[in-house]
C-alpha atoms as an extended CHARMM CRD file, in Angstrom:
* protein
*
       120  EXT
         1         1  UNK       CA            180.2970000000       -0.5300000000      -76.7420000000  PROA      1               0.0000000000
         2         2  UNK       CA            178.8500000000        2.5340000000      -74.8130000000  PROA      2               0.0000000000
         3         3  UNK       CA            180.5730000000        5.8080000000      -74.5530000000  PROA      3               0.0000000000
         4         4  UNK       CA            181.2260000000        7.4670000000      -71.1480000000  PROA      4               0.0000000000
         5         5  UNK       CA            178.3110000000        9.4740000000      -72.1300000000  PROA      5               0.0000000000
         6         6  UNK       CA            176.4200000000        6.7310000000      -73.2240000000  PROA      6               0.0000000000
         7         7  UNK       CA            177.1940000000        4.4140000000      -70.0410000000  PROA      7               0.0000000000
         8         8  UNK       CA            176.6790000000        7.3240000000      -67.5950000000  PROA      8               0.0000000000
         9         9  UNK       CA            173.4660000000        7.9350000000      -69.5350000000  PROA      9               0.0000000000
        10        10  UNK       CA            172.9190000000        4.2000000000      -69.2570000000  PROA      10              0.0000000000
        11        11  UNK       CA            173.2090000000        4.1780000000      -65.5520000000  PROA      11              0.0000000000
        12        12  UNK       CA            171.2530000000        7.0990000000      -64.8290000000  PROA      12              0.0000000000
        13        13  UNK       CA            168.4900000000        5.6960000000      -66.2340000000  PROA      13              0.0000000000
        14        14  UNK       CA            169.0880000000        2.6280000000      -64.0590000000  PROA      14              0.0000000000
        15        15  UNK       CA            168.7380000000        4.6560000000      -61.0350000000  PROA      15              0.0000000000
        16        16  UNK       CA            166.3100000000        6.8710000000      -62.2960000000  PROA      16              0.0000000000
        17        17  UNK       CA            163.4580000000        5.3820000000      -64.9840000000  PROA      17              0.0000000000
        18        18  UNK       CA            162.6640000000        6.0900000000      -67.6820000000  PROA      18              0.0000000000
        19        19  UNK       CA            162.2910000000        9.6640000000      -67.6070000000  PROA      19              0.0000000000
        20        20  UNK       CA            165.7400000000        9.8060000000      -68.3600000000  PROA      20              0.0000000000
        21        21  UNK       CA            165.2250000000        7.5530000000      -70.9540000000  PROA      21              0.0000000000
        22        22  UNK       CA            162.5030000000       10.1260000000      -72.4610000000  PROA      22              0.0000000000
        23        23  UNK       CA            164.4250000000       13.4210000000      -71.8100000000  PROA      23              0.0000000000
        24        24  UNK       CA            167.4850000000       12.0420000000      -74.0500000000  PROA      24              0.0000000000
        25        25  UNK       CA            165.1570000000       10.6760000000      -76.8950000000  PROA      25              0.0000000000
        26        26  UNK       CA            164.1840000000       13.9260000000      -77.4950000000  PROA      26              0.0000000000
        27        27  UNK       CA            167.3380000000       15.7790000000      -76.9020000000  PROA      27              0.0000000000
        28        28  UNK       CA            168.5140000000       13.4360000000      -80.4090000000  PROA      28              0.0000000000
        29        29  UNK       CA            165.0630000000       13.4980000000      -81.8640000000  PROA      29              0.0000000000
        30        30  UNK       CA            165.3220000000       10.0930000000      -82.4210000000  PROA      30              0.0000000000
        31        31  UNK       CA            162.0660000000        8.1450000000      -82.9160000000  PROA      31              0.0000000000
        32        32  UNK       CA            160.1200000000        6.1250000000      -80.1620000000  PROA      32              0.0000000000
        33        33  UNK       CA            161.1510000000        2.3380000000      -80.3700000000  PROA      33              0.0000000000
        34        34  UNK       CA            157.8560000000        0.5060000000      -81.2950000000  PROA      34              0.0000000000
        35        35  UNK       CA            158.4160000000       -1.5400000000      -77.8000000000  PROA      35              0.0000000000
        36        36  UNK       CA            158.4060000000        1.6400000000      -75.7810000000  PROA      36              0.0000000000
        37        37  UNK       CA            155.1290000000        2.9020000000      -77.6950000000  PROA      37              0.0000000000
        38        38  UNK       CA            153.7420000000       -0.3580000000      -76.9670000000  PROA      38              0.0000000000
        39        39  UNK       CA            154.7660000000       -0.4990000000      -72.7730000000  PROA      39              0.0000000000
        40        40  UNK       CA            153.3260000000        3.2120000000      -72.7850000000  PROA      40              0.0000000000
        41        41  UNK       CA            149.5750000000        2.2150000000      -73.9040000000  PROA      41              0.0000000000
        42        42  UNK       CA            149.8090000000       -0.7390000000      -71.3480000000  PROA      42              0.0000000000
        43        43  UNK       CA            150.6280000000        2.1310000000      -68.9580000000  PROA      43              0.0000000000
        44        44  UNK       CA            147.7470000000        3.9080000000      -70.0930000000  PROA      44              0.0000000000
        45        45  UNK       CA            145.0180000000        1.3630000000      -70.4360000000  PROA      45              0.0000000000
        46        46  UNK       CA            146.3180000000       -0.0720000000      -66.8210000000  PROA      46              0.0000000000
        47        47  UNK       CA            142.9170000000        1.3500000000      -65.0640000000  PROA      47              0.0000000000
        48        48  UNK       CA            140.6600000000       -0.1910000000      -67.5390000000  PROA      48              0.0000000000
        49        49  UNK       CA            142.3290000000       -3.1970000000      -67.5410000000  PROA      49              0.0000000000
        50        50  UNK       CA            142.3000000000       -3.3940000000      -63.6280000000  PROA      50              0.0000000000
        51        51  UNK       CA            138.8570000000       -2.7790000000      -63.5820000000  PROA      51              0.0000000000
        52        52  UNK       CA            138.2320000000       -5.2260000000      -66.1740000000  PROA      52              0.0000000000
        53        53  UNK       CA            139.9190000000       -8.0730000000      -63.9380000000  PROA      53              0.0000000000
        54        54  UNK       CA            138.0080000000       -6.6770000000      -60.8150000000  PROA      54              0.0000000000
        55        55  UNK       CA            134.2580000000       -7.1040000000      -62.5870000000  PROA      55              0.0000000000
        56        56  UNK       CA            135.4340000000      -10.5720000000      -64.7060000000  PROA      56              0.0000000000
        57        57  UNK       CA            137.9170000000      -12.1100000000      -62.2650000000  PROA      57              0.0000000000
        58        58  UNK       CA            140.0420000000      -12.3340000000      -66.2990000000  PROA      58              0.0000000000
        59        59  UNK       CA            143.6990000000      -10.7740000000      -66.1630000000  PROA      59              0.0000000000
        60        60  UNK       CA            143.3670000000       -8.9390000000      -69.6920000000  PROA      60              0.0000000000
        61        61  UNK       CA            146.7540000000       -8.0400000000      -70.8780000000  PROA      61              0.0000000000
        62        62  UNK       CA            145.5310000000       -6.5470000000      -74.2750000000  PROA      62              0.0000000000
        63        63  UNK       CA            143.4800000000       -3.4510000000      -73.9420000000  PROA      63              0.0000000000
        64        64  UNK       CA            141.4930000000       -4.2710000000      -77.5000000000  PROA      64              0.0000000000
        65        65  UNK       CA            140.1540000000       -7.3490000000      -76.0390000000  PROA      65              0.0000000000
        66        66  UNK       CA            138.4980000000       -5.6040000000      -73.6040000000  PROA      66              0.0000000000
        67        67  UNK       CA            136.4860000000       -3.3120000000      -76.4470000000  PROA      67              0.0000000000
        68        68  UNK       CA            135.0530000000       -6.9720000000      -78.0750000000  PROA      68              0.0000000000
        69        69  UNK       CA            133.2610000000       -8.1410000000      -74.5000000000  PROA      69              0.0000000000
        70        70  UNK       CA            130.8670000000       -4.9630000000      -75.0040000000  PROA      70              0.0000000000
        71        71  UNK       CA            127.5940000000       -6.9490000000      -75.1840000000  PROA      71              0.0000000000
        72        72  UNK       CA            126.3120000000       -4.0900000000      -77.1530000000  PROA      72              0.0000000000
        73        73  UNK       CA            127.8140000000       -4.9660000000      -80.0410000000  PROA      73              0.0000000000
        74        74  UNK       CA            126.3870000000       -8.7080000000      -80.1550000000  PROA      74              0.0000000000
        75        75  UNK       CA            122.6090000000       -9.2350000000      -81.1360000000  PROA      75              0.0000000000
        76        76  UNK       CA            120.3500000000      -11.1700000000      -78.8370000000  PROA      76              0.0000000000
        77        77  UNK       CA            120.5190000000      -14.6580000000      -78.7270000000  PROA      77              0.0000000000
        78        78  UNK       CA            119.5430000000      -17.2900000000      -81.1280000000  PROA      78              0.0000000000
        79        79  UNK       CA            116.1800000000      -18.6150000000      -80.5880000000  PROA      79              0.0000000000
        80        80  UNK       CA            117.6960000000      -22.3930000000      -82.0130000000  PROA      80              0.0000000000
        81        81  UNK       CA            121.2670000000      -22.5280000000      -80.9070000000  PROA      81              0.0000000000
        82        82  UNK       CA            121.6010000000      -19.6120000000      -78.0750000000  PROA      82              0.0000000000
        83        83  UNK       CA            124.4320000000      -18.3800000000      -79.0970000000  PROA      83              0.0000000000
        84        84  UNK       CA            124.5070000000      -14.5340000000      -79.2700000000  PROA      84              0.0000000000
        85        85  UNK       CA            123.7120000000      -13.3250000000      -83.2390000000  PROA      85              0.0000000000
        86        86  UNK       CA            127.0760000000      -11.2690000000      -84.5770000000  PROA      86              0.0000000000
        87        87  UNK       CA            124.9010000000       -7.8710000000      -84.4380000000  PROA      87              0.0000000000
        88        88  UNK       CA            122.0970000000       -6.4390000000      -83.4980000000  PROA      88              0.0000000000
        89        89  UNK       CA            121.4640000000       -6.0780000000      -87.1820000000  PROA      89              0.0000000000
        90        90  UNK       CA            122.4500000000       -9.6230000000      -88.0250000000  PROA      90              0.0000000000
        91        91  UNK       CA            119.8010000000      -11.3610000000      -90.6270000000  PROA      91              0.0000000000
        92        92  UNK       CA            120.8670000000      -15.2610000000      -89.6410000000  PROA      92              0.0000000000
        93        93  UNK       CA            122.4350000000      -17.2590000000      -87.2210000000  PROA      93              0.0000000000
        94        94  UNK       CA            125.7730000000      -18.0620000000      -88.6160000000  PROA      94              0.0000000000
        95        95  UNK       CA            126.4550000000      -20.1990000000      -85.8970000000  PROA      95              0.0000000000
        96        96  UNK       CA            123.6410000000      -22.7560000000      -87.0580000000  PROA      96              0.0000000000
        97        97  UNK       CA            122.1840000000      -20.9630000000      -89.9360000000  PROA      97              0.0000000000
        98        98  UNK       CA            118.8710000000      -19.8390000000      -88.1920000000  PROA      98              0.0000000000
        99        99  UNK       CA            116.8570000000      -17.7970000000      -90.3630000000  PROA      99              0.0000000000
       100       100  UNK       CA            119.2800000000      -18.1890000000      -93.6380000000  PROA      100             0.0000000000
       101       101  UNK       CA            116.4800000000      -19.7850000000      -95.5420000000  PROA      101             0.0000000000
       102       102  UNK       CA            114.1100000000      -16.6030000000      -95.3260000000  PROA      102             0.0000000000
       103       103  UNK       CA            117.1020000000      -13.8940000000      -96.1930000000  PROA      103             0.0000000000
       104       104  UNK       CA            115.8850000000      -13.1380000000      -99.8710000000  PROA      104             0.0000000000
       105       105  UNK       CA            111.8600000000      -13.3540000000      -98.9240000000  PROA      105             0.0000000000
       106       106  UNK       CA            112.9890000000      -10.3700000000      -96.2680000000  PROA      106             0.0000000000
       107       107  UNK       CA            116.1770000000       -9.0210000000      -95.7950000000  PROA      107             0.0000000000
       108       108  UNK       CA            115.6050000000       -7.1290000000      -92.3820000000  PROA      108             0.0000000000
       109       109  UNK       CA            117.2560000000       -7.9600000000      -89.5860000000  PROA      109             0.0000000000
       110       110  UNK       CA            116.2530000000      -11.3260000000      -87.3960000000  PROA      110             0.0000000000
       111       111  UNK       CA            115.0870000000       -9.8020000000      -84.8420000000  PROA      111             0.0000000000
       112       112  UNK       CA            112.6400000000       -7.7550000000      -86.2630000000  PROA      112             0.0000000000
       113       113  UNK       CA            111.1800000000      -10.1900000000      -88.9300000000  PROA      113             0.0000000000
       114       114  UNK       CA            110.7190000000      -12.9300000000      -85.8390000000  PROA      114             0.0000000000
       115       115  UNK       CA            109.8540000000      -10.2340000000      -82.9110000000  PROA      115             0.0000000000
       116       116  UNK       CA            108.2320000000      -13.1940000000      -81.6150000000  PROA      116             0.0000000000
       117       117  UNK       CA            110.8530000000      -15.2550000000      -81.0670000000  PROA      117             0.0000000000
       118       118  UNK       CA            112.7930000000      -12.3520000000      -79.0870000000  PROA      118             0.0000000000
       119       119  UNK       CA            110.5280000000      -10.9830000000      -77.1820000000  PROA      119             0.0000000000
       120       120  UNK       CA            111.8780000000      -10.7940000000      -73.7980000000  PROA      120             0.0000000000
């Protein structure tokens, strides 16, 4: 059951957003609900995500997806399987094991112990 306060607070906040909602949290101090926290990143990441649909066409609804389709992070591709090594820095393909066999004979990374086979 809501107090006058309470309901008139209620209703204000109805007619006006959550600003009101906001101004009275922090008249009681009380903490931000983890839900609330959560809608106000959306709000912020709403840009990136909108730009992210515009260049993929993909409606992203979680902004730290959008930080794992940097194609930075990902090494080149596999010269057997194609698929894209895990980092630039990757020794093997895990995907199909390329280059697994020659880890302990030389531990640098694939790409620069088979230049050849990456060379663009």
């Amino acid at each position: 059951m809501l107090e006058p306060d309470e309901f008139s607070l209620v209703m204000e906040a109805k007619q006006n957003g959550l600003a009101v909602v906001e101004r009275e949290r922090q008249r009681r101090q009380a903490p931000v609900p983890e839900q609330l926290e959560l809608d106000r990143v959306a709000e912020h990441f709403r840009a990136m995500l909108e730009m992210y649909r515009l260049l993929t066409g993909f409606e992203e609804t979680n902004p730290n997806a959008v930080w794992h389709h940097a194609t930075d992070q990902y090494g080149p591709p596999c010269p057997q399987c194609h698929k894209p090594l895990r980092t630039p820095e990757a020794r093997y393909c895990p995907q199909c094991g390329f280059g697994k066999h020659e880890i302990s004979a030389d531990p640098r990374p694939l790409r620069l112990k088979r230049s050849e086979l990456f060379s663009q």
